[in-house]
C-alpha beads as a LAMMPS data file, in Angstrom:
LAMMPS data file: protein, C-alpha beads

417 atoms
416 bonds

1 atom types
1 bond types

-500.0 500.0 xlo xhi
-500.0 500.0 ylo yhi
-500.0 500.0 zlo zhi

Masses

1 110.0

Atoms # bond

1 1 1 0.000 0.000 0.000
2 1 1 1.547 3.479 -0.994
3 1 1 1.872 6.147 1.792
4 1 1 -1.413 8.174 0.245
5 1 1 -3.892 5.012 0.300
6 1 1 -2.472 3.879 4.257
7 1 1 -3.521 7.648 5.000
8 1 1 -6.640 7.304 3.438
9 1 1 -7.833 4.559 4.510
10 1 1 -6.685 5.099 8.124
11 1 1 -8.105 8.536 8.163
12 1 1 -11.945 7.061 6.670
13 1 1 -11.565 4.258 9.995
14 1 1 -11.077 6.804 12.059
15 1 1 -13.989 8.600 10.577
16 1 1 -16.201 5.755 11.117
17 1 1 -14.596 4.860 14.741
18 1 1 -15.191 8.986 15.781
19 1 1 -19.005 8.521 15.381
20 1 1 -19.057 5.880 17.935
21 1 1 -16.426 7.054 20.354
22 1 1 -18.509 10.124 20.545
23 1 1 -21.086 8.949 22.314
24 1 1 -18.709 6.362 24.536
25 1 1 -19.543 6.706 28.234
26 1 1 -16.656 7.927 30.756
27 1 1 -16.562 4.528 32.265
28 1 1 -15.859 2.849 29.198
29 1 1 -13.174 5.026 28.442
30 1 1 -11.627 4.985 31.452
31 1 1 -11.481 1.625 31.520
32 1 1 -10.225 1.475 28.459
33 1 1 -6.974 3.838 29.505
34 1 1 -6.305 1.437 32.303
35 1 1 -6.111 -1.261 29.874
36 1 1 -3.738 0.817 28.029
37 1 1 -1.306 1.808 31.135
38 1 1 -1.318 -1.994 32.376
39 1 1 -0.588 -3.052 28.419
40 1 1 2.922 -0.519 28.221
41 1 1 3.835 -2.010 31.262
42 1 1 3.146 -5.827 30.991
43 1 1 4.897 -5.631 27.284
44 1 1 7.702 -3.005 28.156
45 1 1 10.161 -5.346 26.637
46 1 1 8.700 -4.829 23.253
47 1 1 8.604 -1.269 23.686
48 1 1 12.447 -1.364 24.469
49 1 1 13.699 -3.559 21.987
50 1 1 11.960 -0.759 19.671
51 1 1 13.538 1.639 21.186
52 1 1 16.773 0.096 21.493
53 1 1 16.890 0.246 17.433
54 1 1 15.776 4.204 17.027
55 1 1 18.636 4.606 19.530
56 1 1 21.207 2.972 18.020
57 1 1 19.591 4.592 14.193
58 1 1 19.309 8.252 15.822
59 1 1 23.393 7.800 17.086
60 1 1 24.555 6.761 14.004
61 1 1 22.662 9.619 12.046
62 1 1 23.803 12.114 14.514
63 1 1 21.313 13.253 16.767
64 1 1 22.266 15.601 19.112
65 1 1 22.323 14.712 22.522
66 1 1 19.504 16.802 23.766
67 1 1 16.943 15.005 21.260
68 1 1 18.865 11.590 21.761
69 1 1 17.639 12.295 25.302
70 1 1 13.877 12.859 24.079
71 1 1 13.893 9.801 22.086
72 1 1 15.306 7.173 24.472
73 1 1 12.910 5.461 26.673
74 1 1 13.582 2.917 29.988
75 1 1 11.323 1.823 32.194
76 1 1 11.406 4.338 34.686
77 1 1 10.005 6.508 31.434
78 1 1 7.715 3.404 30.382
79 1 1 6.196 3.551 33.859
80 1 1 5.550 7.332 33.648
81 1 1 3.698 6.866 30.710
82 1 1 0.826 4.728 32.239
83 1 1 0.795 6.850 34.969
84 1 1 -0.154 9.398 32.802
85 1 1 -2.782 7.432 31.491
86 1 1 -4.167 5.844 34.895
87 1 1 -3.654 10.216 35.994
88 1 1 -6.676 10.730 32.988
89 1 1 -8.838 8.612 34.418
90 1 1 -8.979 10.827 37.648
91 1 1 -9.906 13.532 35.286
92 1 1 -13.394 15.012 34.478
93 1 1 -14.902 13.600 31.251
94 1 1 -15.464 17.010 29.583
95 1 1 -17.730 15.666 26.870
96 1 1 -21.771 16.073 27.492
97 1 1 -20.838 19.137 30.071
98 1 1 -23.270 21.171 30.059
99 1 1 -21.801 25.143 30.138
100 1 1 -24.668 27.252 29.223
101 1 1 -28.625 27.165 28.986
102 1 1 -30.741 29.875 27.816
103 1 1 -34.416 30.322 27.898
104 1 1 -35.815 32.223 25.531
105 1 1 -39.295 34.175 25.155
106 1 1 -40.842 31.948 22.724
107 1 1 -39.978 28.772 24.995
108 1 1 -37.282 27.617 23.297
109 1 1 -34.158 26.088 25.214
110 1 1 -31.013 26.284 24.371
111 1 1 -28.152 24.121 25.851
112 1 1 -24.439 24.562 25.704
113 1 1 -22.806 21.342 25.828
114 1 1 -19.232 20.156 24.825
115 1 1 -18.561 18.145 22.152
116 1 1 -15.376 16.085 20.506
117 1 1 -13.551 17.852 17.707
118 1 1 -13.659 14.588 15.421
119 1 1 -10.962 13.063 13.989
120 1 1 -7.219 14.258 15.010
121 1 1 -4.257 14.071 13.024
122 1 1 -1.085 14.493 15.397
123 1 1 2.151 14.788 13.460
124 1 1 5.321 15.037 15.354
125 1 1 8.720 14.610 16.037
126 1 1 11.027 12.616 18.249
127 1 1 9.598 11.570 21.315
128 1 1 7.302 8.601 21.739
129 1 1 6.015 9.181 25.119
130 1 1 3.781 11.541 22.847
131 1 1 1.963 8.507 21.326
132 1 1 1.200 7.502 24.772
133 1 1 -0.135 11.000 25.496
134 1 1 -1.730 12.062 22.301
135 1 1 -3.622 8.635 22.015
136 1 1 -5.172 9.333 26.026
137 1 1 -5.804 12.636 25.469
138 1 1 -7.986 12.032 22.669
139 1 1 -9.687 8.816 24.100
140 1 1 -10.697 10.342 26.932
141 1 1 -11.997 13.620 25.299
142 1 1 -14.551 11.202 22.415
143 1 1 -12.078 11.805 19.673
144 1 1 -10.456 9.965 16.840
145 1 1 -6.357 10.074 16.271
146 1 1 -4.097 8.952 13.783
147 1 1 -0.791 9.381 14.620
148 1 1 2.400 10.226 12.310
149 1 1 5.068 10.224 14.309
150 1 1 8.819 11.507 13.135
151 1 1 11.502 8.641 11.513
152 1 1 13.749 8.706 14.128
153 1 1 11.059 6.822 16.520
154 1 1 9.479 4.721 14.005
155 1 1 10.197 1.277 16.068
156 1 1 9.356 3.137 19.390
157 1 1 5.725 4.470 18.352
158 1 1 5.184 1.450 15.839
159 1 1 5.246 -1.003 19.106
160 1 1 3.337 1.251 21.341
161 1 1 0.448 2.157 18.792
162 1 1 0.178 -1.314 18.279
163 1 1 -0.068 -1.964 22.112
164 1 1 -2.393 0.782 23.043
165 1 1 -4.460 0.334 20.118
166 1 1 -5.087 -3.118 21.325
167 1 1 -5.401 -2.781 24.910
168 1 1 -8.135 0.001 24.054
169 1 1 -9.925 -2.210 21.608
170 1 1 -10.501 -4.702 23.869
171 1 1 -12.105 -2.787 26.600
172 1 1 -14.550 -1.787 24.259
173 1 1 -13.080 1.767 22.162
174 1 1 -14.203 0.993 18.483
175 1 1 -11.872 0.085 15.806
176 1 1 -9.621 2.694 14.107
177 1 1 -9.769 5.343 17.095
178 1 1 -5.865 4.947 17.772
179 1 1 -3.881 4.376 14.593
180 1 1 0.050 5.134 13.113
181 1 1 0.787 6.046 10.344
182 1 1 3.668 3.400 9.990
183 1 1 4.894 4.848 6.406
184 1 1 8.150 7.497 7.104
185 1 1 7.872 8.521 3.774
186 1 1 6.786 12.401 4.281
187 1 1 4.075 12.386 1.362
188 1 1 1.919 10.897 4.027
189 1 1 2.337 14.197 6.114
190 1 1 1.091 15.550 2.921
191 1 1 -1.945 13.838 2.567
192 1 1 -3.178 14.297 5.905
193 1 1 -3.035 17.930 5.321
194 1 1 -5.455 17.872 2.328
195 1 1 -7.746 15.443 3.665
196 1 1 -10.602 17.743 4.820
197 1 1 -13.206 15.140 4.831
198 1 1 -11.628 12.692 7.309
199 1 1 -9.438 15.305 9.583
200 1 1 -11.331 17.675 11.828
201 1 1 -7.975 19.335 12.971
202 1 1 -4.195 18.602 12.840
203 1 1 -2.402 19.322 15.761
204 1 1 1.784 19.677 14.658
205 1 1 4.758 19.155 17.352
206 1 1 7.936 19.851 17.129
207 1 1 10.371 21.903 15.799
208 1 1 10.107 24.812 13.823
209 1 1 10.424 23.489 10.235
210 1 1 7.296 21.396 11.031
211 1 1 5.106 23.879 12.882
212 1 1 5.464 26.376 9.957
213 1 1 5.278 23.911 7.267
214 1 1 2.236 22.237 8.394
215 1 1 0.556 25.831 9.108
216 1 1 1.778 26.805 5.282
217 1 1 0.644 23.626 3.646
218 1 1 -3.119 22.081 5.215
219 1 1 -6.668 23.012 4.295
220 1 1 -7.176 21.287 7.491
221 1 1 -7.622 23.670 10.273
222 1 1 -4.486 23.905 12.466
223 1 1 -3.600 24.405 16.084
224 1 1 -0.292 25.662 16.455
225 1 1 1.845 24.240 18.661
226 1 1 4.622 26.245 20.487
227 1 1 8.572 27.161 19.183
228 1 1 9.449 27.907 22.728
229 1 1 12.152 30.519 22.478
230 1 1 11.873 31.265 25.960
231 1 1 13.689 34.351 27.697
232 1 1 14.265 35.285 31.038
233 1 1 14.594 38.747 31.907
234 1 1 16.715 39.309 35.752
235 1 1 15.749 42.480 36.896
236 1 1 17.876 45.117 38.573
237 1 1 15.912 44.469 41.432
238 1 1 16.514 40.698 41.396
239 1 1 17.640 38.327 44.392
240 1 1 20.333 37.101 42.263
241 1 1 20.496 33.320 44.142
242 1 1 16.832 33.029 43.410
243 1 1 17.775 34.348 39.613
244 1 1 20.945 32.082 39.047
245 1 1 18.943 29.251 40.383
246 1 1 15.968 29.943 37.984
247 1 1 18.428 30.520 35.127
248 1 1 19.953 27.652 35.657
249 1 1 17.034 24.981 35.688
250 1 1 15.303 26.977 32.811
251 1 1 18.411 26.276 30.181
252 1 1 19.693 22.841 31.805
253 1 1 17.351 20.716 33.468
254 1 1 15.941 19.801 30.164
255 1 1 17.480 21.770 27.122
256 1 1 15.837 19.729 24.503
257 1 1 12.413 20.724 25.259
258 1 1 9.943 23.679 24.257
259 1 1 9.814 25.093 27.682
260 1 1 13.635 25.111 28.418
261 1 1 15.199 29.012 28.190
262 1 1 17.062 30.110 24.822
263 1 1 17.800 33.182 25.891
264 1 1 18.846 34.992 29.497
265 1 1 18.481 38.768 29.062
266 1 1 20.641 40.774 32.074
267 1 1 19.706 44.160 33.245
268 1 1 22.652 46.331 32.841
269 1 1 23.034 47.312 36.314
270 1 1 23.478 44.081 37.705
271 1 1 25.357 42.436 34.876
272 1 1 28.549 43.204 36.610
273 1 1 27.452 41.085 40.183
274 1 1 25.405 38.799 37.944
275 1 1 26.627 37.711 35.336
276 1 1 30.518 36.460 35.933
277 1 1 29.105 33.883 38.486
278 1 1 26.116 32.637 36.164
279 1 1 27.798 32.469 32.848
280 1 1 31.017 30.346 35.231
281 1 1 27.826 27.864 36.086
282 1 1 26.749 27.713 32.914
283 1 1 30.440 27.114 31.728
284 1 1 31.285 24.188 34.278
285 1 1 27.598 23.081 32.959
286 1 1 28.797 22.247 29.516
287 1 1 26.352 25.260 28.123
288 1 1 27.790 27.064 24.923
289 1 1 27.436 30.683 25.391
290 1 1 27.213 33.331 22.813
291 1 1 26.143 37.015 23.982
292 1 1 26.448 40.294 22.986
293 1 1 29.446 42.493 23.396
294 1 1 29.248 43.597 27.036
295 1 1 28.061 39.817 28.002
296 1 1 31.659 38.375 26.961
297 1 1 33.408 40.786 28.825
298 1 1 32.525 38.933 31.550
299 1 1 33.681 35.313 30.714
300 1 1 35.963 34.130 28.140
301 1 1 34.202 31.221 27.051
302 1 1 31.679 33.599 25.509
303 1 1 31.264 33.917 21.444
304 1 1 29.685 36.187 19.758
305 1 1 25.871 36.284 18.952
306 1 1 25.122 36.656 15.719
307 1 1 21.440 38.166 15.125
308 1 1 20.007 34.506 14.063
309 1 1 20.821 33.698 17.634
310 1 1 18.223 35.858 19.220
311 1 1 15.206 33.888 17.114
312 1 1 17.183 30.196 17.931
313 1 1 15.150 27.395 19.583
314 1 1 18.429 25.570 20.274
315 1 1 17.095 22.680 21.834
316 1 1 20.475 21.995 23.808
317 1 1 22.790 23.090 25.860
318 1 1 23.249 26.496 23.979
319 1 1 22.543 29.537 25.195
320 1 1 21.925 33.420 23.925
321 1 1 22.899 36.169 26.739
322 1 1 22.401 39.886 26.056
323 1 1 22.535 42.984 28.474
324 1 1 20.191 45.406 28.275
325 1 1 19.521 48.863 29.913
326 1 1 15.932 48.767 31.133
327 1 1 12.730 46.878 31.501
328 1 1 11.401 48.544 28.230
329 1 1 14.674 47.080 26.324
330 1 1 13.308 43.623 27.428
331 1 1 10.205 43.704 26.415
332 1 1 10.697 45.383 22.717
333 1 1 13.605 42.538 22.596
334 1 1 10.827 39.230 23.791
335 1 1 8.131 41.132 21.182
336 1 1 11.178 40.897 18.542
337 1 1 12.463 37.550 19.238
338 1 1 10.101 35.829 21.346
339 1 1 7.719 33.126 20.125
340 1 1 4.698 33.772 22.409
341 1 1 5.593 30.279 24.525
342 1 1 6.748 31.064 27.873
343 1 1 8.447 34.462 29.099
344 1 1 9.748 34.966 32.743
345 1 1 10.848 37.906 34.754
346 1 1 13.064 37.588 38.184
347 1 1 12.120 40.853 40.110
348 1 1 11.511 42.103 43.655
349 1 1 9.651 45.233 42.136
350 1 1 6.262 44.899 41.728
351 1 1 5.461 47.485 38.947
352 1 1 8.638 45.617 36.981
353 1 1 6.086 42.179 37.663
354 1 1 2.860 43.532 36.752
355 1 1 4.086 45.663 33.383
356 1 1 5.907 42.417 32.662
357 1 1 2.896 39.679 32.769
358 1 1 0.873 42.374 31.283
359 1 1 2.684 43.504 28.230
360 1 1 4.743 40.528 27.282
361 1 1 1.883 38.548 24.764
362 1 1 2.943 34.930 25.589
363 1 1 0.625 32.002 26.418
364 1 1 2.202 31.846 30.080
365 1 1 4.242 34.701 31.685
366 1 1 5.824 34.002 34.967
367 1 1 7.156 36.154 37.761
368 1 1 10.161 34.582 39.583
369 1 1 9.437 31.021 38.328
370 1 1 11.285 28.915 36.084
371 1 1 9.501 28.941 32.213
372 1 1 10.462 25.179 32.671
373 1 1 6.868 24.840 34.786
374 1 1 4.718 25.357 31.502
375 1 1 3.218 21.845 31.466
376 1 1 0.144 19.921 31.694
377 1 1 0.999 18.117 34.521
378 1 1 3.119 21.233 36.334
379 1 1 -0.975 22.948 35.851
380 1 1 -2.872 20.754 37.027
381 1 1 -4.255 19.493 33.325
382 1 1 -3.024 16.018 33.448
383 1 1 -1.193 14.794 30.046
384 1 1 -0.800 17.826 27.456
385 1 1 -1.531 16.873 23.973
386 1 1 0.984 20.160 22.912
387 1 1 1.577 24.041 24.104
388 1 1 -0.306 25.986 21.763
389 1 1 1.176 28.970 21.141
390 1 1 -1.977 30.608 19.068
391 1 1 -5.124 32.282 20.085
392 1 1 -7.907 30.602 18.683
393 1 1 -9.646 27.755 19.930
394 1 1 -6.910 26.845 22.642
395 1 1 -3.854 28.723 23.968
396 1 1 -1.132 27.369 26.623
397 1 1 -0.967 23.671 27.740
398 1 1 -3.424 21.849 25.674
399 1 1 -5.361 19.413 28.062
400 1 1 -9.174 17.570 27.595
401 1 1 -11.148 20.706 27.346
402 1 1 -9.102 22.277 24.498
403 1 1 -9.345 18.971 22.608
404 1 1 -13.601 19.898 22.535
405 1 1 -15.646 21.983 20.956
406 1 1 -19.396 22.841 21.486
407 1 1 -22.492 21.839 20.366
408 1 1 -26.026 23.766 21.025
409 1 1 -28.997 21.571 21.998
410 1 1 -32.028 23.390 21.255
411 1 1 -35.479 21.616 22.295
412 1 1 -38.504 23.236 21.591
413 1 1 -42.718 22.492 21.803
414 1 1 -43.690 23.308 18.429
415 1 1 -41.739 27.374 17.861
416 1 1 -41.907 28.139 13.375
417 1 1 -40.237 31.648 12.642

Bonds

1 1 1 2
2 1 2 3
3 1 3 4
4 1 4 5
5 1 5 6
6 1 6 7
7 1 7 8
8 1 8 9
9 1 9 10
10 1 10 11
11 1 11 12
12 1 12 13
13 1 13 14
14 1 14 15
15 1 15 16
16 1 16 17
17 1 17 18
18 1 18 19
19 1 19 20
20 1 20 21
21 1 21 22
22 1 22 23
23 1 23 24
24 1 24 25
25 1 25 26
26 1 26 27
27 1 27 28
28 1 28 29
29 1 29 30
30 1 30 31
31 1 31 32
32 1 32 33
33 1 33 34
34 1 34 35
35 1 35 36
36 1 36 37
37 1 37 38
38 1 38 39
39 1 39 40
40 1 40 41
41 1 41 42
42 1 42 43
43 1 43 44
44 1 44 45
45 1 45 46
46 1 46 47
47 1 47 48
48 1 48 49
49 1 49 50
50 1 50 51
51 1 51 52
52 1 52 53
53 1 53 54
54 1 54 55
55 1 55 56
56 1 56 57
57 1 57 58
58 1 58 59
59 1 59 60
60 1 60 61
61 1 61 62
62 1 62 63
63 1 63 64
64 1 64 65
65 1 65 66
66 1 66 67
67 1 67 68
68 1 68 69
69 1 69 70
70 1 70 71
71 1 71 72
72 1 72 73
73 1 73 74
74 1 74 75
75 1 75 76
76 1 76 77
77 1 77 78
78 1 78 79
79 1 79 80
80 1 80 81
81 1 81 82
82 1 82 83
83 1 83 84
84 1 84 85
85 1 85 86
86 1 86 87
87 1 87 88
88 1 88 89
89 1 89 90
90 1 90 91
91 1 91 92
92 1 92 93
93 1 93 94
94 1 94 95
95 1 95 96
96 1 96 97
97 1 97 98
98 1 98 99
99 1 99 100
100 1 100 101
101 1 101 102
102 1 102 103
103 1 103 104
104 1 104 105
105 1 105 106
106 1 106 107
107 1 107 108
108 1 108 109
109 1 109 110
110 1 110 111
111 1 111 112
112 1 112 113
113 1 113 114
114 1 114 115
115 1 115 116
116 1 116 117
117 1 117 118
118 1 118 119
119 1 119 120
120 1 120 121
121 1 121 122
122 1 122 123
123 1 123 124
124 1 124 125
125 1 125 126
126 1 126 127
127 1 127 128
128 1 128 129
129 1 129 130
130 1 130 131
131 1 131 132
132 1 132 133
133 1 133 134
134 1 134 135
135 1 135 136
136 1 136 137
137 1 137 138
138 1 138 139
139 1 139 140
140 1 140 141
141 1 141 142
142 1 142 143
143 1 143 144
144 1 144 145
145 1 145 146
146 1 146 147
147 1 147 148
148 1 148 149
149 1 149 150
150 1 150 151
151 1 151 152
152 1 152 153
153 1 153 154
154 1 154 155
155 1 155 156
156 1 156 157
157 1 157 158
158 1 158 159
159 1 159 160
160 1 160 161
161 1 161 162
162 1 162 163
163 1 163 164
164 1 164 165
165 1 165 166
166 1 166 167
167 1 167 168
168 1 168 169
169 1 169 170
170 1 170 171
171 1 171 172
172 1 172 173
173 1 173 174
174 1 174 175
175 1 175 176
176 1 176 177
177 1 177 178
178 1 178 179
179 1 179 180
180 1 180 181
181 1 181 182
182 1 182 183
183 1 183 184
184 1 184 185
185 1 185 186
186 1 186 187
187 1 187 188
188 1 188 189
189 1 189 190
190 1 190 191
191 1 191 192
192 1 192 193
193 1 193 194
194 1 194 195
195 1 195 196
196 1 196 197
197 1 197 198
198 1 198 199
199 1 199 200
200 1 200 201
201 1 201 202
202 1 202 203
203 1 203 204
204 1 204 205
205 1 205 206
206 1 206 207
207 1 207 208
208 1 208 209
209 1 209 210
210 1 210 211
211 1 211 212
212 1 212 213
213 1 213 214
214 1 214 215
215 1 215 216
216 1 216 217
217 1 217 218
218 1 218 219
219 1 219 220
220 1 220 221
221 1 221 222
222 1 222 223
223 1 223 224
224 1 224 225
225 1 225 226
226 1 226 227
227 1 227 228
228 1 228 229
229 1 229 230
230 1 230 231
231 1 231 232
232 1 232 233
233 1 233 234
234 1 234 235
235 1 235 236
236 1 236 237
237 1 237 238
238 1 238 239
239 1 239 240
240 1 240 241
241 1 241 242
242 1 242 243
243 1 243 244
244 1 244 245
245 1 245 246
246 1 246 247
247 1 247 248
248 1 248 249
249 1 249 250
250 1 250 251
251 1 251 252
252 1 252 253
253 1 253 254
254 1 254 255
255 1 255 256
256 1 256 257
257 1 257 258
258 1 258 259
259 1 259 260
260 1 260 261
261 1 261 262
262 1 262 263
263 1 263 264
264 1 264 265
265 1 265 266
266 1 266 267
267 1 267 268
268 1 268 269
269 1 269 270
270 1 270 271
271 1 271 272
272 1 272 273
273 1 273 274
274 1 274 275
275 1 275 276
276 1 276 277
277 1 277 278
278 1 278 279
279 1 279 280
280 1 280 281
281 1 281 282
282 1 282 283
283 1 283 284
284 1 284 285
285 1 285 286
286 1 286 287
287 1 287 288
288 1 288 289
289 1 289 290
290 1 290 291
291 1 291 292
292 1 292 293
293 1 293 294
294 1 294 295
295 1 295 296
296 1 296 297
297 1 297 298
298 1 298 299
299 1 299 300
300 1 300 301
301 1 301 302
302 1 302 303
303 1 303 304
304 1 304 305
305 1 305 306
306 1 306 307
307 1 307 308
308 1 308 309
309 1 309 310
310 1 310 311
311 1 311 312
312 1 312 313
313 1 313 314
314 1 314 315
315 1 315 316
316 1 316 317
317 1 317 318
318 1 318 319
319 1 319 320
320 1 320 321
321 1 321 322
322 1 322 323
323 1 323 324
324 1 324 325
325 1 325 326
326 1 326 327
327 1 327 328
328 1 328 329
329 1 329 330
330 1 330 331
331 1 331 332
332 1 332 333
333 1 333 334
334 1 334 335
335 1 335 336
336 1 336 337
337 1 337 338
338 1 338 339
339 1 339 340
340 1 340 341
341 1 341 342
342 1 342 343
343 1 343 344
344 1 344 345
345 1 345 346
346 1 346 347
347 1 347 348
348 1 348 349
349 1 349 350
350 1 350 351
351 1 351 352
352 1 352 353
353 1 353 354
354 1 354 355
355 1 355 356
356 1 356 357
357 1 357 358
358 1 358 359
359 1 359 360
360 1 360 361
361 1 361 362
362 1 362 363
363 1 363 364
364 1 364 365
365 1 365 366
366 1 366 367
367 1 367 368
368 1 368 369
369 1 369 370
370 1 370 371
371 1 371 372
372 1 372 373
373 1 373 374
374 1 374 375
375 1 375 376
376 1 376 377
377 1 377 378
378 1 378 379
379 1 379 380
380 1 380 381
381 1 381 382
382 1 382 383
383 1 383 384
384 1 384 385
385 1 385 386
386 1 386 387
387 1 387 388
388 1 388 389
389 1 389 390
390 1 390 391
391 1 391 392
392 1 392 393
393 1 393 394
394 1 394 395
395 1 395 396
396 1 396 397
397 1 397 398
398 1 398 399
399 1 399 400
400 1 400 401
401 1 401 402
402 1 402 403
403 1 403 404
404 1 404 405
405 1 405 406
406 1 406 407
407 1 407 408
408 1 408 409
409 1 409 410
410 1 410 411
411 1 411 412
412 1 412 413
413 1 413 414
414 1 414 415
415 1 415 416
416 1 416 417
């Protein structure tokens, strides 16, 4: 079967399994997710010997070590993913919740409900535990998903699709509401963006080059999915060993991820206390630093930014540092650079905080917190199905609700116009 006719025909299943799932009752589907979780677990070996071969495929490509680090899985990392799922069940089914009625003068009532979107196509990029997420996200919330997941974890998400997919079919989820695309040929990618009548939305994630050229190429509608070239701005009013310890965590903990810092912007009157200690850390950290001018006076390790490195989601232990001379200076330089992700300010001044969260368009703006926190889980949500960083339909971490839409009821006793 070419690439074209799997996404076709995967896309009409789910189509056909949507309808059903739609009107599946929260038990069922819970139950169904716990079948899923105990299914990773009982055949983690599978999953692993998957694995094992992206691993050893991604190394001898020449993945960096920041996405080698998304794509490997253990079972510490197994386990976490049917926590996730078993963590859904806990949460509120959102579909059939009722958010509005109004009764009008001629009698008629009219309800507010939510409804699924449909049929989902997720396309992304290295890390499987997204499979895992994606597919729970959607059961849970009535829809459909076909999954096209990125080359480099075709044996990972190949042997967990096939898991899940099972586990959920045998609780009772209909046939064809968790599928893989298991083509790597990117004409399937393609296809799913033209397919109007079996896609409701695509949801991309990943890096840049995907984001923009799924945006650029579907007749699908699209929710956009976050860059994340996150800044942190200390303040000259900063404790600087709450803002070295925020730095730090923001651009190491995790560098390969969307929430992790790209670039630390330093007001100018604390550089000088600031800045020899942090960019030393960084140093002994194994971070590459570029900055501007007044930023490698203070460390020799330091090259020289180039402008291209103020827009960089590095993804790994790389880092952009620039001085600046006020709060203004910040924000025109996060309006310029930033992609409306995650922003954070480290300040003791409370005017600094409150023009900060309220100028700075981002989908989460912190005040002395690490950007590192912008998360499903970290809020609360549960699994995230992405960080969208538009402003229709969903913005932020992208949990059950944002995977609905509405639907309006209207019951009546006879009312012609």
């Amino acid at each position: 079967m070419d690439c074209v006719s799997e996404v076709k025909e995967k896309g009409l299943r789910a189509k056909q399994a949507a309808r059903k799932l739609a009107t599946a009752s929260a038990q069922v589907k819970n139950q169904a997710l716990l079948h899923m979780a105990d299914a990773l677990e009982q055949e983690r070996a599978t999953i692993l010997d998957g694995n094992r071969q992206d691993m050893e495929n991604g190394k001898a490509n020449g993945l960096s070590k920041a996405l080698l680090d998304r794509l490997l899985l253990d079972e510490t990392r197994i386990h976490n993913m049917a926590e996730g799922l078993r963590q859904i069940v806990s949460l509120a089914d959102p579909i059939g919740e009722g958010l509005e009625i109004i009764r009008r003068p001629n009698g008629l009532e009219i309800s507010k409900v939510r409804v699924p979107l449909g049929v989902i196509g997720m396309i992304y990029e290295a890390r499987p535990n997204v499979t895992v997420d994606a597919a729970g996200l959607c059961l849970k919330s009535g829809n459909a998903v076909v999954l096209r997941g990125g080359s480099e974890a075709i044996h990972s998400n190949r042997a967990i699709a096939k898991i899940i997919a099972e586990a959920a079919v045998a609780a009772g989820i209909p046939q064809g509401s968790i599928q893989l695309i298991e083509t790597t040929d990117r004409q399937a990618v393609n296809a799913m963006l033209s397919l109007n009548e079996f896609f409701d939305v695509i949801i991309p994630r990943g890096g840049a080059g995907l984001i923009k050229t799924v945006v650029a190429n579907s007749s699908v509608p699209v929710i956009e999915t976050g860059t994340g070239v996150c800044h942190i701005f200390v303040d000259e009013t900063a404790d600087l060993v709450m803002a070295e310890n925020i730095a730090f965590n923001a651009k190491v903990s995790r560098p390969g991820v969307c929430n992790a810092m790209e670039t630390l912007l330093v007001h100018r009157a604390i550089a000088g206390r600031f800045l020899p200690a942090m960019l030393e850390k960084y140093h002994h950290a194994g971070v590459e630093l570029r900055g501007c001018p007044e930023t490698r006076s203070f460390h020799p390790a330091v090259k020289m930014a180039a402008e291209e490195d103020w827009s960089c989601e590095y993804l790994d232990l790389i880092l952009a540092v620039k001085v600046v001379d006020s709060l203004d200076e910040a924000l025109e330089h996060i309006d310029c650079y930033g992609t409306k992700h995650s922003e954070a300010i480290v300040t003791n001044d409370y005017h600094n905080a409150r023009r900060f969260q309220q100028e700075v368009d981002a989908a989460a703006v912190y005040v002395n917190a690490s950007t590192r926190f912008t998360d499903g889980y970290e809020f609360g949500f549960g699994a995230e199905i992405g960080i969208s960083t538009q402003k229709l339909h969903a913005r932020g971490p992208m949990g059950l609700r944002e995977l609905t839409s509405i639907k309006y009821m209207v019951a009546g006793n006879g009312q012609i116009r």
